[in-house]
N, C-alpha and C positions, 0 to 999 in steps of 0.2 A: 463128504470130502470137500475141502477148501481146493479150489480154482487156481491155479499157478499165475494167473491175472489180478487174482485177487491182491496181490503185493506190489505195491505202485513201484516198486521196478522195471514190473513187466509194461506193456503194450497190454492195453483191454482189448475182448475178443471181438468187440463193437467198431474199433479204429480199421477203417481199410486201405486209410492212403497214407504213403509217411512221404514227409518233404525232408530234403536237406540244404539246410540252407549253411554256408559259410561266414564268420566273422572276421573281418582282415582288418588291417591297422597296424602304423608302426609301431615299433618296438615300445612297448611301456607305455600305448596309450588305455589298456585297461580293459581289453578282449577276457582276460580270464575272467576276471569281476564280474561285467557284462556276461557271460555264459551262467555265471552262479549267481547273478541273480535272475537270470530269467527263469532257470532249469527248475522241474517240479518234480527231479532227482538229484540227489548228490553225485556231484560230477566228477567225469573222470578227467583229472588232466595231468601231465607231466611238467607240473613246474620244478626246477632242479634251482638248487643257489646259485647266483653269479658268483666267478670263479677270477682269482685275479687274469688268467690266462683270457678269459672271457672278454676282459674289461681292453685287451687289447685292438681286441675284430669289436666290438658293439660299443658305441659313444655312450657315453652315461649321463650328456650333456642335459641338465636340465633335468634327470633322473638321478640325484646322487642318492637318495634313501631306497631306490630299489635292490629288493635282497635277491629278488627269485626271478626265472623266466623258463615260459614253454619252450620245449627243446623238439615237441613234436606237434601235438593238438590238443585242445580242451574239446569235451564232449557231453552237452547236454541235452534235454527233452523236454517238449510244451505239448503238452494235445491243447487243440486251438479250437476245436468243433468234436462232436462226438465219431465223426468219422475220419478228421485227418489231426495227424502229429507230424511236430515240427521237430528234425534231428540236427540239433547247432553242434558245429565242429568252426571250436578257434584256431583260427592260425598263428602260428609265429610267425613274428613282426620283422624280424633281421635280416638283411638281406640274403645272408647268408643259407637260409632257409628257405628260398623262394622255389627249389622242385619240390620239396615240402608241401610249398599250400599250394600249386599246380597239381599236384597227387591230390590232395582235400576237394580240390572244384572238379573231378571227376564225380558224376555222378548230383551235380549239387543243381538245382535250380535256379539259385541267386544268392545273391552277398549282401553285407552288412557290412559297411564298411565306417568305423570308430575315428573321429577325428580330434587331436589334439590342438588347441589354440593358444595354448600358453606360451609361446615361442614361434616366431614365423621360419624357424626353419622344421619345427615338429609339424608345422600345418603342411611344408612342403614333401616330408615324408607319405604325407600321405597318397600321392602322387604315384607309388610304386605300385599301393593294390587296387587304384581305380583304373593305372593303365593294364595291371594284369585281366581284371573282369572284362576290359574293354575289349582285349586281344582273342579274350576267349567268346566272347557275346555273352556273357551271363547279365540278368537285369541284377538293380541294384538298387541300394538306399542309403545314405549316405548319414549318422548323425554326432553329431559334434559330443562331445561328452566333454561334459561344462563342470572343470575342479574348481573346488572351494576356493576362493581368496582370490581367483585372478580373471579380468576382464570379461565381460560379453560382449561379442560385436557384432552387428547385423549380419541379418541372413544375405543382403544382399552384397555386403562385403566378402562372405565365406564364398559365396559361390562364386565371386571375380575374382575370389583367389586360389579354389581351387579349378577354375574352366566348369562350371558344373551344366549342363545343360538344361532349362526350362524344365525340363519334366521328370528329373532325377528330384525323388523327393530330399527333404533335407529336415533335421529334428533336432532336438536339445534334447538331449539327457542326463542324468545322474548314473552311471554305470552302477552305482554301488546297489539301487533301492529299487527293487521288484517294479513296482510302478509305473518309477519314472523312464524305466531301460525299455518296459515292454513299445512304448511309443516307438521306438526303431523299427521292431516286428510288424507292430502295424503298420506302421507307414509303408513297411517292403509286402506287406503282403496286399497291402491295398493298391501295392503300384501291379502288382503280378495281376490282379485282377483287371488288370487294363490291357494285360494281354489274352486271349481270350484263348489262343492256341493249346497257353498252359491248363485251364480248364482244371484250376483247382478246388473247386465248389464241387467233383465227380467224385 
């Protein structure tokens, strides 16, 4: 008889700790992306089409080719070691949505928080979900997800621009490519490991 674990849907019977970690970011800086390519299931999410009614509450500034957006949370899976798994829940990005992803950080250990540079008013967006983690104490990682075609600018520029403090890590990534997204992960999980209380190596 085949093992109902045996279908990489499930959790292996091997895993005994699961983490939740959150991904916040403003509107259309590319949370869902970043979940599918991290996730080593097909993810669940509710991206709905933007609606002209839509376009009246969410600025499309600098996002005119966006077709779709999460209306509640994206949801995927990483086993990271053979005993703990990682469970990413995206947030929407719109203000609009903000008990939304206050419901999501229940239960979460820490955030991922996605930063857009292609505009200095998309960089100040982001402003919303680092003072939300802040409010609630969740640790956090912060990394810039770098689009094709438009500028890079130093780490030490982002972080005067967004207040980041010394020890809050910071990363470049490609949201779209397995790879290069995983670096956020690590770098949050390597800051968690500095905390010693959370005690995620048990």
């Amino acid at each position: 008889m085949v093992s109902a674990n045996s279908d990489t849907r499930y959790v292996p019977d091997h895993v005994t700790r699961s983490v939740k970690i959150v991904v916040l970011g403003a509107f259309g800086v590319g949370k869902t992306t970043y979940v599918e390519a991290v996730s080593e299931i097909k993810i669940l999410n509710t991206e709905e089409r933007m609606t002209q009614a839509g376009e009246l509450v969410d600025s499309l500034a600098g996002l005119e080719n966006k077709e779709t957006t999460t209306v509640a949370m994206d949801f995927g899976r990483l086993t990271v070691t053979d005993e703990i798994v990682l469970y990413l829940f995206g947030a929407p990005g719109q203000p609009r949505f903000h008990h939304t992803v206050r419901a999501l950080m229940t239960g979460a250990i820490a955030g991922l928080v996605l930063v857009d540079t292609r505009q200095p008013e998309r960089v100040a967006e982001s402003f919303t979900a680092l003072n939300l983690l802040d409010e609630v104490g969740l640790p956090y990682a912060v990394a810039v997800n770098s689009f094709e075609g438009h500028p890079q600018y130093p780490e030490a520029q982002i972080r005067r621009s967004l207040d980041l403090a010394p020890d809050i890590p910071l990363v470049f990534l490609d949201a779209r490519h397995r790879a290069s997204a995983k670096a956020g992960l690590i770098a949050l999980v390597e800051h968690l490991l500095s905390f010693p209380v959370l005690e995620l190596s048990r």
